[in-house]
C-alpha positions as CSV (number, residue, x, y, z in Angstrom):
1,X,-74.2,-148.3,231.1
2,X,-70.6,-149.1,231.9
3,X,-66.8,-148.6,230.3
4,X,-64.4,-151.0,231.5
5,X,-60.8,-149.4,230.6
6,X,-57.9,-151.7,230.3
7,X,-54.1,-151.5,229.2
8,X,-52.3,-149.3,231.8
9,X,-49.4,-150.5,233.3
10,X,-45.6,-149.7,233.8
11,X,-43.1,-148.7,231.3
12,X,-39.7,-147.0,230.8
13,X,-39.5,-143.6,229.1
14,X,-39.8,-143.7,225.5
15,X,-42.3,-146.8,226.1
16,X,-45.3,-147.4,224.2
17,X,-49.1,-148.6,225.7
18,X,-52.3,-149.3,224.2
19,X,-55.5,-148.5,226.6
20,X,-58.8,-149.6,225.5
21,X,-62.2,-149.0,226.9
22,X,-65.0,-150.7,226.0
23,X,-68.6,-149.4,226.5
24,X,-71.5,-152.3,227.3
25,X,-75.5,-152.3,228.5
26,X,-76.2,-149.3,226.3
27,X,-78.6,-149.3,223.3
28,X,-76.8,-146.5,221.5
29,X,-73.2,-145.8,220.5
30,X,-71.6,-142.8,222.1
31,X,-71.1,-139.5,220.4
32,X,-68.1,-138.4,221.7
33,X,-65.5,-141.0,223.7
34,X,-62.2,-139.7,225.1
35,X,-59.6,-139.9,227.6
36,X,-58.9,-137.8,230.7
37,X,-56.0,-138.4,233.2
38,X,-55.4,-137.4,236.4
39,X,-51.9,-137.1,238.2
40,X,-51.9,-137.2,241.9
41,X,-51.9,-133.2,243.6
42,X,-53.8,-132.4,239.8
43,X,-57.2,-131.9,238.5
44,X,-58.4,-134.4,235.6
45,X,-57.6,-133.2,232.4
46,X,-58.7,-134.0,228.9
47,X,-56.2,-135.9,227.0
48,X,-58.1,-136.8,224.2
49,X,-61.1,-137.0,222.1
50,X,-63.0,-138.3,219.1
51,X,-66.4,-138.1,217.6
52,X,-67.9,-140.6,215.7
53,X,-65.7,-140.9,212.6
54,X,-62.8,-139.7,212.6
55,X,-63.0,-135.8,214.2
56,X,-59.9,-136.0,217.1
57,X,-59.0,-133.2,219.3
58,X,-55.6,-133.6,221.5
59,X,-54.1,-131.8,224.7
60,X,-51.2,-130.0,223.4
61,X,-49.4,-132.0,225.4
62,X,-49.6,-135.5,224.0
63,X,-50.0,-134.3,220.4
64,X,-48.0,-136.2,218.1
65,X,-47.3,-139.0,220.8
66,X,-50.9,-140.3,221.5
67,X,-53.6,-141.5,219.1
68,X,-57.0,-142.1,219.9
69,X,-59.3,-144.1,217.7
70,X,-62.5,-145.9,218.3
71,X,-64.4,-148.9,216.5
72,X,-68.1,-147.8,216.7
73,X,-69.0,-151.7,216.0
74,X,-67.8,-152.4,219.3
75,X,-68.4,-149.2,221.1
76,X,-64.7,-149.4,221.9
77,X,-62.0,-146.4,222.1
78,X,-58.0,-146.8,222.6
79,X,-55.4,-144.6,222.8
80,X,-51.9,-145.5,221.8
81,X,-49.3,-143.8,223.6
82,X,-45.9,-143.5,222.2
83,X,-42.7,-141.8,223.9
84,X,-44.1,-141.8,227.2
85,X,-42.9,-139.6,229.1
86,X,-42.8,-139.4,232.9
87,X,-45.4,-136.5,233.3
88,X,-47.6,-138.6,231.2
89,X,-48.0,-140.7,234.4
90,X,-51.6,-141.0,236.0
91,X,-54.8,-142.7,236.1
92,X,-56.3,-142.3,232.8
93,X,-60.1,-142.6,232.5
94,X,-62.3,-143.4,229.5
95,X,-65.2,-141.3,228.7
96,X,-68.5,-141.7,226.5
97,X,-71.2,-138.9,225.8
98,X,-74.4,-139.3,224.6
99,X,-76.6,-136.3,225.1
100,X,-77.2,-135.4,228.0
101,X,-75.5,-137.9,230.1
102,X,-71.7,-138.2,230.4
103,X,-70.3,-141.4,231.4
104,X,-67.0,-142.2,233.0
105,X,-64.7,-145.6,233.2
106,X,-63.2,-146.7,236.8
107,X,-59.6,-145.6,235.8
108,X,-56.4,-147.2,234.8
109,X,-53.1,-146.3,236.1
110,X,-50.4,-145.6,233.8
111,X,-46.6,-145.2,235.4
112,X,-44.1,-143.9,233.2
113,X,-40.2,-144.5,234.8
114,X,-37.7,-142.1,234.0
């Protein structure tokens, strides 16, 4: 089973970007995708998640800027980031659970200028 993440980039404060991660070679669709991030010096941190349907949980921090959804069809989740902020800068990582293995994405890098 892999997730390929895509989407990060760079982008001025007050920028938007869409990351997408796309799970393949699995029979099953996840029950729980999300994001984490990790800034450099910081542990990984949960950004966001969603179970199947439409059950989302946020970090304090990006609530009411970010929005994660999925599309089950394609085993796919994105978050959309809007107002980016310069703390919001890291590598970002997908995530999919399905019990009892939890499955990580390589990473994108996200750089937020001030």
């Amino acid at each position: 089973v892999q997730l390929q993440a895509s989407g990060g980039g760079l982008v001025q404060a007050g920028g938007s970007l869409r990351l997408s991660c796309t799970g393949s070679g699995s029979s099953f669709s996840f029950t729980v995708m999300g994001w984490y991030r990790q800034a450099p010096g910081k542990q990984r941190e949960l950004v966001a998640t969603i179970v199947s349907g439409t059950n989302t949980n946020y970090a304090d921090s990006v609530r009411g800027r970010f929005t994660i959804s999925r599309d089950n069809a394609k085993n796919t989740v994105y978050l959309q980031m809007n107002s980016l902020k310069p703390e919001d800068t890291a590598v970002y990582y997908c995530n999919g659970f399905f019990s009892p293995v939890s499955y990580w994405g390589q990473g994108t890098q996200v750089t937020v200028s001030s």
